[in-house]
N, C-alpha and C positions, 0 to 999 in steps of 0.2 A: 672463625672469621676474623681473625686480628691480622690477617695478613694486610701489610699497606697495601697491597697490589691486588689481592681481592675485594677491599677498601673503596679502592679506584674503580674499579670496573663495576663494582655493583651500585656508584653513585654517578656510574657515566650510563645507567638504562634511566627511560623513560619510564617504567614500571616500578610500582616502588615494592619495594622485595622485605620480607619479613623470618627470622628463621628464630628458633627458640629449641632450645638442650629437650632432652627425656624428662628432666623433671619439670618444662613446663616456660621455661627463664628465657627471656629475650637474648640472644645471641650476636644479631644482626639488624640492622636497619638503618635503613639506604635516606641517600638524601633527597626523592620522590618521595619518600615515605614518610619523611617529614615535611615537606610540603604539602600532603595532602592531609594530615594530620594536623599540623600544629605545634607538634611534638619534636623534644628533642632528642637526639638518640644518648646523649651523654647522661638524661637522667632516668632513663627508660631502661638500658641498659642492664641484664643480670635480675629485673624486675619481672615476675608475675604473668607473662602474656593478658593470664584472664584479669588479673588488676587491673593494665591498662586498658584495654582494650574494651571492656564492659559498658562502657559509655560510647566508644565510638563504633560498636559493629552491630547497635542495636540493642545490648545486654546476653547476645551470645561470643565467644569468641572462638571464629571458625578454626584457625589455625589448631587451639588447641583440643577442638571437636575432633578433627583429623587424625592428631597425635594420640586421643584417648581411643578413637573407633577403630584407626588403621586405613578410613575410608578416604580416597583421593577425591576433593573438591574441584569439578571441572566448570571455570565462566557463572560463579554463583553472584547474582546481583546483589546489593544491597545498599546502604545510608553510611558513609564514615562521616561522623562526627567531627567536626573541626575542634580545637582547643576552645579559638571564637564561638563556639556555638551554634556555626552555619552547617550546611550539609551539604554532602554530594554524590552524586551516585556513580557506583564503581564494580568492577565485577574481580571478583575476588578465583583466584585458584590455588587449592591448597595439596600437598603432597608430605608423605612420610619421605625422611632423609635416612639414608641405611647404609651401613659401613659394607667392605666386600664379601663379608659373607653375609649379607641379607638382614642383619640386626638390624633392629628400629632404633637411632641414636637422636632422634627430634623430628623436627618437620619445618615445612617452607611455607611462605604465602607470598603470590604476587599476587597485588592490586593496581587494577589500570584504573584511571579517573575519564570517567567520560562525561562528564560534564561542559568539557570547550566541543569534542567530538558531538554529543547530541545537540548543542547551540547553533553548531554549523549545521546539522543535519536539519534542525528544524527550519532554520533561515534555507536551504536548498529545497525541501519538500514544498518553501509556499512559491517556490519556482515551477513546483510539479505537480500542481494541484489548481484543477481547473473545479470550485463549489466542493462535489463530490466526487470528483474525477482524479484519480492520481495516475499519472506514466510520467516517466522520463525519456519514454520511446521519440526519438525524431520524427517520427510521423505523426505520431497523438499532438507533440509541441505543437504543430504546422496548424493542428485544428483548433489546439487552445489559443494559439496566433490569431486566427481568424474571427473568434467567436464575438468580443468587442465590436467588430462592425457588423458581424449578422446580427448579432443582439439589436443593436441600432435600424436596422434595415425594418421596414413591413414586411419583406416579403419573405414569403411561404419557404419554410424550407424544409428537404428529404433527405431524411438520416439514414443511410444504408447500413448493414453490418449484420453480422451472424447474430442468432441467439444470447445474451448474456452478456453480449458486448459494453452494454453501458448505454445504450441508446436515452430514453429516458432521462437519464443525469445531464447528455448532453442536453436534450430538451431542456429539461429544470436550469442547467444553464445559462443557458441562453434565455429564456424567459429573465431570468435575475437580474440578467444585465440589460435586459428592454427597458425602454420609457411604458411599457405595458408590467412594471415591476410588482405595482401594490395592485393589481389587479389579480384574480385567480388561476392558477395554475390547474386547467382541466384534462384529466386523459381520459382515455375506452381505447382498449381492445377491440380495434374492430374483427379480427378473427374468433373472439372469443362468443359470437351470438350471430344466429339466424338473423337474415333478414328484416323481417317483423319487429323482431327486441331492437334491434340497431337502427333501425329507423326511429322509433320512438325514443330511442338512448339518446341519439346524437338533436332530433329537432321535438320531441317533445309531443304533447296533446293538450288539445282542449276537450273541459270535462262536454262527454258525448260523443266523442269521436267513434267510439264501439260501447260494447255491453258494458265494461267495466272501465270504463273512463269513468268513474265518481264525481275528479275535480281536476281542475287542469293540472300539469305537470309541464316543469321547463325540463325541456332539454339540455344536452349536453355545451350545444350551440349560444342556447341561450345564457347558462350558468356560467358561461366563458365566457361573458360579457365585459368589454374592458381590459381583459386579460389573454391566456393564449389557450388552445386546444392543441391538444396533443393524440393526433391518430397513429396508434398505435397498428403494426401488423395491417396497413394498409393493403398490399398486397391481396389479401385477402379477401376484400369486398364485391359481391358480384356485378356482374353487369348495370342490372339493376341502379343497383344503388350506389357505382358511379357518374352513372346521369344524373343522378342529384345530387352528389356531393357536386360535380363540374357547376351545374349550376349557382349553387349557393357560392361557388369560389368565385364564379367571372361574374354574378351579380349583387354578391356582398348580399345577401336576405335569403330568408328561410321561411316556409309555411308550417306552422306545426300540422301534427295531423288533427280534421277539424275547424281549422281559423278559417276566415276567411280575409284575413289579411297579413299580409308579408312582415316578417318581425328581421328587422334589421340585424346582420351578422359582425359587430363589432369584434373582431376575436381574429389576432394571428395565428395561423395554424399552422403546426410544425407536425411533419408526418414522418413516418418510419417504417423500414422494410425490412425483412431478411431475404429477400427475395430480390432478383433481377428484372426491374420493372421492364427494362429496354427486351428481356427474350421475351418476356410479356408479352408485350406489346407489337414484337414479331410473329408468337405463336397465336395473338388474334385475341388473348383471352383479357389484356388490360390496355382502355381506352388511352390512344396516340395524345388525344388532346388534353385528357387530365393527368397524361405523364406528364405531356409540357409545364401544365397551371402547378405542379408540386416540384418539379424539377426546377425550379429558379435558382435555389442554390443548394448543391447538393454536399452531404458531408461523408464521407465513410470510416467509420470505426476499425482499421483493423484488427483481426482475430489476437487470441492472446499469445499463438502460438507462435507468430511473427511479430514478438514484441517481450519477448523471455525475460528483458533486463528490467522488464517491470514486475517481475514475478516476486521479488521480496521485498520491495515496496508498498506490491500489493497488499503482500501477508503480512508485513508490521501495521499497513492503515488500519488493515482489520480486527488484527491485534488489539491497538489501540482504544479502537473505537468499542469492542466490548471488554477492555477493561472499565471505561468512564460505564458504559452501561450496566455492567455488574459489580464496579465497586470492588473488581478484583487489582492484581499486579503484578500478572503475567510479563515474564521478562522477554519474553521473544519467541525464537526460535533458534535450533543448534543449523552448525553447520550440514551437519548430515540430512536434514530435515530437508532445509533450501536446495541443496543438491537434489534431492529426492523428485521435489515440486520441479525444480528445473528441468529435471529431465520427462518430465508426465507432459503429453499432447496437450490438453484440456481442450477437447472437442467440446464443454459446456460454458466454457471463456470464463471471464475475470467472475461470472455468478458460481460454477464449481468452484472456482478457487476458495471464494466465499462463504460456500458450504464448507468444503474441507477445514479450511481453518475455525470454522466454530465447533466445526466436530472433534478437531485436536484440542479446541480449547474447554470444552467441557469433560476433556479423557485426562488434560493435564494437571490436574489442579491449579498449583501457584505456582509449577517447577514452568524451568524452559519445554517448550515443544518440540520436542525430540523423534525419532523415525518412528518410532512405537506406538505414537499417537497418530498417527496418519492410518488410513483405510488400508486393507491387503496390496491394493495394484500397487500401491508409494514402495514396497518392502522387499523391493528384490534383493538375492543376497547381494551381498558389498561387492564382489568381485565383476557383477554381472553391469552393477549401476556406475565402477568406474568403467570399464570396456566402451559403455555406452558412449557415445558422444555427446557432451552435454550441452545444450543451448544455452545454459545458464553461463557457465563456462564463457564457450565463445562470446557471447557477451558483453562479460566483463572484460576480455581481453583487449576487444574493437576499443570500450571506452576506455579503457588507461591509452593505450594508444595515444588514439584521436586529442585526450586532455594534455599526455605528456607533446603531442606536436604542435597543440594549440597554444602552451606556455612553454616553448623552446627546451622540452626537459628541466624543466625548473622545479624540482618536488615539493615545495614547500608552495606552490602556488596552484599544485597540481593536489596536494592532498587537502588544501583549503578548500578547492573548488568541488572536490567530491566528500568533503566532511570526515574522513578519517583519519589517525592519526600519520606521522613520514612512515613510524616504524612500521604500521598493516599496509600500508603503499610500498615501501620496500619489499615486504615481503612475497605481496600480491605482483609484483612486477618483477620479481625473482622467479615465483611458480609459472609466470607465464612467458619466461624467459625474454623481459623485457629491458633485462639492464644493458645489456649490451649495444641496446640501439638508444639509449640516454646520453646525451653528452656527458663526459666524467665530470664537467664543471657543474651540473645539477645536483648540489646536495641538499 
């Protein structure tokens, strides 16, 4: 590597590149590499790989792991050590260097620094994070748009959306953001209990009301005092019993069963379907008027299936969130992974996904989450899942687009605003055959 001109071009990458002889001796290192280092290459030089580097790759040094195993390091996270003392996290890829007949003559490392790249990601994710809510989807934005004045509003509002959607979260929400904030956040299922129980769940007894009333009990109603009730799976309550919910809506009060006086309904209620209250309501089976008293403002969650570009968003929040929970440091996920998940339906929305990813995450150890950690349906052969059309894919395509036409082609305002580095934006708008519609003055 003493060539000036190999010299040049290995200190004009953004990656900072590392190579070291057979027996072990620093060969090469780029001016990335001492930037993210500390390090000079003039005294490093013809030195040790594992001498220098024992302090900064954590007390391993992968380069020459590589060199002693033969085994190729693909996207290995880890801590490089500054000179200064500070740190930062970087994903390291290591390879054997082999003359033309196949001989092992040293090995390589590139190190990318993602440290400004995760900064920006983190400052973007609190753009797309509504509490517990993450999309980037245009349509989810629309609802996290809106949610600051339903929050504020009293009125009642009906959260549509398949199974798994997130329903809930928006609820908690929205509750968050009410002037009803330090009050209690109450739900029920109302699909999930008979008549009888759901009556008593949501307004409560006075002791005597039947054989085993012992002592009074509040209800659901009542313990939502101050705060919001969350009816879940409304849809599903019978006739019955929404004559009395109508009731308790248009006259603000409830009778437990037993009282004989009305207990005031302080408590916004936010309710929730997976169901088409409006065919309902045509087919005769749910009450016109207490569609109208829940329908005041209506929200719908679209499915996950029409909102794909959420899909590794999803699986790093989750990621994330049980690493703090178990004190692990799981690095991700591989490409081939997210390809995988992109191209799966998930008829059980953003809650499958959820499952899958803690199922990958207790099959992975501490490695990245790779295709092998995924359930059987994720595992078609390779040939079959690129053929597929991938929604993940199209996707990402729409958004480089849409960001390069928003900032006139200007990459360096286009790769800020979606957090990754020019060089994975080049590259990414190369695969999707996007340079040619850049103006050439966008570098």
């Amino acid at each position: 590597m003493s060539s000036p001109i190999a010299e040049i071009i290995l200190d004009s990458l953004a990656e900072g590149v590392v190579t070291i002889d057979r027996l072990g001796r620093i060969t090469a290192f780029n001016r990335a590499a001492e930037l993210m280092s500390g390090l000079r290459r003039e005294r490093i030089l013809d030195r040790p790989c594992e001498t220098v580097f024992a302090t900064c790759c954590g007390g391993s040094c992968l380069i020459s792991d590589t060199l002693k195993s033969g085994r190729t390091l693909r996207d290995q996270p880890g801590l490089l050590k500054h000179a200064d003392g500070s740190e930062r996290q970087v994903m390291i890829t290591t390879n054997l260097l082999t003359d033309p007949k196949g001989r092992g003559h040293g090995a390589v490392a590139t190190i990318r620094d993602l440290s400004r790249e995760m900064t920006l990601e983190r400052e973007l994710k609190g753009r797309w994070k509504l509490a517990d809510l993450v999309s980037r989807s245009p349509r989810m934005q629309k609802i996290f748009d809106l949610v600051p004045a339903v929050a504020q509003s009293p009125a009642t509002v009906l959260i549509g959306g398949e199974s798994g959607t997130g329903k809930e979260l928006l609820a908690r929400a929205i509750h968050a953001q009410s002037g009803r904030a330090e009050g209690p956040f109450i739900a029920v299922n109302c699909g999930a209990l008979p008549d009888n129980l759901l009556e008593a769940e949501l307004f409560g007894f006075r002791k005597g009301a039947f054989t085993d009333a012992k002592a009074d009990k509040a209800g659901r109603f009542e313990r939502a005092k101050g705060g919001t009730l969350f009816l879940d799976e409304i849809g599903d309550i019978s006739p019955a019993m929404q004559v009395r919910l109508l009731r308790v809506l248009q006259e603000r009060q409830f009778e437990p069963l037993g009282a004989t006086e009305p207990v005031a309904a302080d408590v916004r209620v936010i309710a929730a379907t997976n169901r088409n209250l409006q065919d309902m309501v045509t087919a005769g089976t749910f009450r016109l008027d207490l569609f109208y008293r829940l329908n005041v403002v209506r929200l719908e969650l679209p499915p996950l299936r029409d909102r794909p570009e959420d899909i590794p968003l999803l699986a790093e929040h989750f990621v994330d969130r049980l690493n703090r929970l178990q004190g692990r440091q799981v690095p991700g996920l591989t490409d081939a992974a997210l390809a995988a998940l992109g191209n799966h339906k998930f008829p059980g929305n953003v809650r499958e996904l959820e499952n899958v990813i803690e199922r990958a995450f207790v099959l992975c150890g501490r490695e990245v989450i790779d295709l092998g950690h995924l359930p059987e349906e994720f595992q078609e052969p390779a040939p079959a899942r690129q053929a597929a059309a991938s929604p993940l894919r199209q996707a990402e395509a729409t958004a480089l687009a849409e960001a390069l036409h928003r900032h006139a082609g200007n990459r360096v305002a286009v790769a800020q605003e979606l957090g990754i580095h020019r060089a994975t934006l080049y590259r990414k708008m190369r695969d999707h055959g996007l340079l040619t519609t850049a103006p050439q003055s966008a570098v």
